[in-house]
N, C-alpha and C positions, 0 to 999 in steps of 0.2 A: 704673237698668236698664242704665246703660253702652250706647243702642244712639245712633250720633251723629243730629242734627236730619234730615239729609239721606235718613236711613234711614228717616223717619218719615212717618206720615200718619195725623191724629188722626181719626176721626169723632164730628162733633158735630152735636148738634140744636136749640140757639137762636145767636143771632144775638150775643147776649152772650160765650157762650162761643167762637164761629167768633171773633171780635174777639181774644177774649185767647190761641186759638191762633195767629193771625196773627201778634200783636205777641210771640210768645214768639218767632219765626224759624220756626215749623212748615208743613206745607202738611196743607191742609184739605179735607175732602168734608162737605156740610151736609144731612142727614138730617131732616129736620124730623117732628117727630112729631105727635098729634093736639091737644095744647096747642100747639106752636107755628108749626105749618103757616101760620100767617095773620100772622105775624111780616113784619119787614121786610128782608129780603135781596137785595135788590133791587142794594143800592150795594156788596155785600162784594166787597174786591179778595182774591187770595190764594187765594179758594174755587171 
């Protein structure tokens, strides 16, 4: 897409994925949906 990290902000909705946007350099908003609202998000740095 050519747009740089800094430019970016991914939204995600499990806790798995908030993880692998984190460690990719991205910054992150976590939307949790009706599957995974009861997840654990509690520790995520970054988000």
């Amino acid at each position: 897409m050519g747009i740089e990290a800094d430019d970016c902000i991914v939204v995600e909705d499990s806790a798995r994925g908030s993880t692998s946007v984190i460690w990719a350099g991205l910054r992150c908003v976590v939307a949790p949906n009706m599957l995974t609202k009861h997840g654990e998000f509690s520790g995520m740095q970054g988000c």
